[in-house]
C-alpha positions in Angstrom: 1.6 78.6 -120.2 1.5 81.6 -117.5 3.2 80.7 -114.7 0.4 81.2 -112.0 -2.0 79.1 -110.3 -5.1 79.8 -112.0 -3.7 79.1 -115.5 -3.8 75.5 -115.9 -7.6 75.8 -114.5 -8.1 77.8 -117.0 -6.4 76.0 -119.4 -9.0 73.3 -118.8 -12.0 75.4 -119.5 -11.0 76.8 -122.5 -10.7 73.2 -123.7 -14.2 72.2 -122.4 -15.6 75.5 -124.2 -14.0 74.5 -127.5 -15.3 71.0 -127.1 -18.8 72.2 -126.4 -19.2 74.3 -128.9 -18.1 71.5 -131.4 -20.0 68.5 -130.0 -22.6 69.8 -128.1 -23.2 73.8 -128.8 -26.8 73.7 -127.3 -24.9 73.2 -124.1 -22.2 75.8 -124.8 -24.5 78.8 -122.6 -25.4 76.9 -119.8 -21.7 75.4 -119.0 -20.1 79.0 -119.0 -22.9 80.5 -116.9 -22.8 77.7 -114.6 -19.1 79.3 -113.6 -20.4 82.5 -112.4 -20.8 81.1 -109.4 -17.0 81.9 -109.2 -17.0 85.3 -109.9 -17.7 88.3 -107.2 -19.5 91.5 -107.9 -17.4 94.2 -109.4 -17.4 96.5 -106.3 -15.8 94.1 -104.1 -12.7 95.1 -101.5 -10.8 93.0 -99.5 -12.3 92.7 -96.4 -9.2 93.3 -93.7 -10.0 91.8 -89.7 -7.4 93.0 -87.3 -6.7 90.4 -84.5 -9.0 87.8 -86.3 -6.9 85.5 -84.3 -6.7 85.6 -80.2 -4.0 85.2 -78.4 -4.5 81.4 -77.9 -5.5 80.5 -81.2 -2.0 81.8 -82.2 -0.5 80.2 -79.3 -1.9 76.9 -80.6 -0.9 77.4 -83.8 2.4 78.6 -83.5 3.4 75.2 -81.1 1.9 72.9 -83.6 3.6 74.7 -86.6 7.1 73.8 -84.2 5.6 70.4 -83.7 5.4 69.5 -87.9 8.6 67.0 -89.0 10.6 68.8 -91.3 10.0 65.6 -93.8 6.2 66.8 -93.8 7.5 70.5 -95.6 7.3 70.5 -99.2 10.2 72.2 -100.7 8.3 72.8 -104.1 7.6 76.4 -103.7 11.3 76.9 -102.4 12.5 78.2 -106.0 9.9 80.5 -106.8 8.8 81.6 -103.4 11.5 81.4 -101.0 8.8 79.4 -99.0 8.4 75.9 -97.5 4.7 74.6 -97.6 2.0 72.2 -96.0 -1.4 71.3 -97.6 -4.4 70.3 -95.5 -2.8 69.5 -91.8 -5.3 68.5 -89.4 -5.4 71.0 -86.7 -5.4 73.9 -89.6 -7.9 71.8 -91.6 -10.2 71.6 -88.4 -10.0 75.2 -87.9 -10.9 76.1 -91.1 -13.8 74.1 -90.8 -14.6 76.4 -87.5 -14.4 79.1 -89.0 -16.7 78.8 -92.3 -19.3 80.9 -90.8 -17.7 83.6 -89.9 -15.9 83.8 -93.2 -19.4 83.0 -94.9 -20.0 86.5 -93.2 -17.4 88.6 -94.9 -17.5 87.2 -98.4 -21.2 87.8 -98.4 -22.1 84.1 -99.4 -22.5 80.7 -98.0 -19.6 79.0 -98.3 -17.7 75.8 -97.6 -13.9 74.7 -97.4 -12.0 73.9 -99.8 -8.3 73.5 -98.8 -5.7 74.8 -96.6 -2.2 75.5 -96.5 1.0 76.9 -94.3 3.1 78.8 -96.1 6.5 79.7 -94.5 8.1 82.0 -96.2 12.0 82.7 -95.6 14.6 85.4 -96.2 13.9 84.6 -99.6 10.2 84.8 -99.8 8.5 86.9 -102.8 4.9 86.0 -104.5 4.7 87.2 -107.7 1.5 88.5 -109.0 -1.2 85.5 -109.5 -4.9 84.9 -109.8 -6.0 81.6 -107.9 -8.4 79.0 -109.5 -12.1 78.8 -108.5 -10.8 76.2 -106.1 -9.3 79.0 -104.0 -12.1 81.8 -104.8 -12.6 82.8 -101.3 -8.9 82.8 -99.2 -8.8 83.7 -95.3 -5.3 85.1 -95.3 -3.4 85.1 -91.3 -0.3 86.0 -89.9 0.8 83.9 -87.7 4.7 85.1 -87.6 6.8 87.5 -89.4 10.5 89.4 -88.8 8.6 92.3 -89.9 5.3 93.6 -91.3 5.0 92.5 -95.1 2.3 93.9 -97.1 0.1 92.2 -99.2 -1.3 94.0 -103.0 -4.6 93.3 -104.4 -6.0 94.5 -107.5 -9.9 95.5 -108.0 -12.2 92.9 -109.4 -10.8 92.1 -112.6 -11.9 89.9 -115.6 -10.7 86.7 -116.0 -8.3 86.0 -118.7 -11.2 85.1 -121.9 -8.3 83.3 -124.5 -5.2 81.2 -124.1 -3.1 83.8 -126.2 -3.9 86.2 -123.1 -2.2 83.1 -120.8 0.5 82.9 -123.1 1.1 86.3 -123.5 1.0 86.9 -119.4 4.0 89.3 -118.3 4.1 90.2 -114.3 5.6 93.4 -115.1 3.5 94.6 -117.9 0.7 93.7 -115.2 2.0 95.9 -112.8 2.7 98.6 -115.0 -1.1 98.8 -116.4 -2.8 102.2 -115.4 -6.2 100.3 -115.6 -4.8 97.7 -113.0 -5.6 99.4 -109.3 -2.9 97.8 -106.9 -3.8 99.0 -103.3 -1.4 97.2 -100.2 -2.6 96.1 -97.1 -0.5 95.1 -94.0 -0.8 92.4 -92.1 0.0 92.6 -88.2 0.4 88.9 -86.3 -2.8 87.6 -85.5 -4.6 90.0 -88.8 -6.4 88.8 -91.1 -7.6 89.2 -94.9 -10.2 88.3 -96.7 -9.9 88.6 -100.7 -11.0 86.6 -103.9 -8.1 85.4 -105.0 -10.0 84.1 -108.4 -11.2 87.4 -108.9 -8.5 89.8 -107.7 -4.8 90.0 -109.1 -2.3 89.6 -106.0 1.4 89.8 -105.1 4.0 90.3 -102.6 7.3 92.3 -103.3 10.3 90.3 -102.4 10.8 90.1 -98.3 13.0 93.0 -97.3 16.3 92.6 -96.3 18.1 93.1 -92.8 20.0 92.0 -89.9 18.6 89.1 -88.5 16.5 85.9 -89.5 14.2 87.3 -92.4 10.8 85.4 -92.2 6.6 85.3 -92.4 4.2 82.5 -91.4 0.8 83.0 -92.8 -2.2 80.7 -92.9 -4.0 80.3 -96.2 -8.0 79.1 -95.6 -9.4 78.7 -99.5 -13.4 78.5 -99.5 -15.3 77.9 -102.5 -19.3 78.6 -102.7 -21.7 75.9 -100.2 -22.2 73.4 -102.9 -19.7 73.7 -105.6 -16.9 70.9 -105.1 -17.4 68.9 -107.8 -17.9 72.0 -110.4 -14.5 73.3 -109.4 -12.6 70.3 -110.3 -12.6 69.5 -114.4 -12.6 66.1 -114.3 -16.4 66.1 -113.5 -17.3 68.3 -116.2 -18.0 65.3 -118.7 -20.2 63.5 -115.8 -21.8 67.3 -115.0 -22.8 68.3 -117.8 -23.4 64.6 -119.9 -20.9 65.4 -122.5 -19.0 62.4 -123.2 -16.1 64.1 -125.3 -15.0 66.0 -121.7 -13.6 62.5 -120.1 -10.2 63.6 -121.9 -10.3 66.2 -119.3 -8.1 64.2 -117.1 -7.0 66.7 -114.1 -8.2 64.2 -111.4 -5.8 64.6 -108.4 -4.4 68.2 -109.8 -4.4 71.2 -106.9 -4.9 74.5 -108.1 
């Protein structure tokens, strides 16, 4: 399977459409349009906020990213990403939950959160390009901290992937190297701010330039998800959702995309 976030998501629907259509193909139309929700209109750009965060809300969170135990960091992302991470802490999670409104405002829908994480890149950091899940289709992106400006690539609105041969078939590179695939970059100065569909929008950083010096970037990831929609995002309600009995082998319960 394609090693990016959206794919085991994805990997879930494609099951639950095959099901459908054997069991239940009256259904079939109504479950996939009831994922539109997730998608944004083709014309969309990132919507970039220069200091979206003052000078004491980065105050604030800089101390309390000093004052989180090193045995909170998960070291998961290390390999891949050069970057230590935290899910959901409760100052961030709080301020996502102030800020809903004003991110309602840019991604041009009502919205809610969904979750939250730090991600602290090091001297190793790269992000290869990824689509999020519907989970993450709205992400607030922050700089907190960085040894230097990094930039940031977004793709237009693109299609999701429509077959698992197109996940299993998935090559970065070739991705990159598509004419049809507009990468545009976008800088990030501390305290700036991003607004993209990450479920929507191919996305990627290059690996963190080298130089003299501790090498580093702290950004703040908000995820939003449309005002209503929490329990449509995560498979394992499909088979309650949408009464089809044969979706309950849809197990996912407890899985983060």
């Amino acid at each position: 399977m394609a090693a990016w976030y959206d794919a085991p998501w994805l990997f879930e629907f494609f099951k639950a459409r095959d099901i459908i259509g054997r069991v239940a193909p009256h259904k079939l139309r109504d479950f996939v349009a009831s994922f539109e929700v997730f998608r944004v209109p083709a014309d969309f750009t990132p919507r970039f906020v220069p200091e979206f965060l003052s000078r004491d809300q980065l105050r604030l969170i800089r101390e309390e990213i000093r004052s989180i135990p090193m045995e909170q960091m998960n070291l998961g992302e290390m390999k891949h990403f050069g970057r230590f991470i935290v899910h959901d802490w409760p100052l961030f999670t709080a301020l996502q939950a102030e800020l809903v409104d004003r991110v309602s405002e840019l991604a041009g829908e009502a919205l809610e959160p969904s979750y939250n994480f730090l991600s602290l890149y090091t001297n190793l950091g790269v992000c290869a390009p990824h689509m999020d899940a519907p989970s993450a289709k709205w992400t607030l992106d922050m700089c907190v901290s960085q040894s230097e400006p990094w930039p940031i690539s977004f793709s237009q609105v693109v299609p999701w992937p429509a077959t698992l041969t197109e996940l299993a078939n998935f090559d970065p590179d070739a991705l990159r190297a598509d004419p049809r695939v507009k990468f545009a970059p976008q800088l990030l100065m501390e305290g700036d701010a991003v607004v993209f569909s990450g479920t929507n929008q191919w996305h990627y950083r290059d690996a963190l330039p080298k130089g003299p010096g501790r090498r580093f970037c702290d950004l703040l990831f908000f995820h939003y998800i449309p005002r209503g929609t929490s329990e449509l995002v995560q498979p394992q309600n499909w088979a309650r959702l949408f009464e089809v009995a044969e979706l309950s082998e849809i197990t996912s319960a407890g899985r983060r995309y």
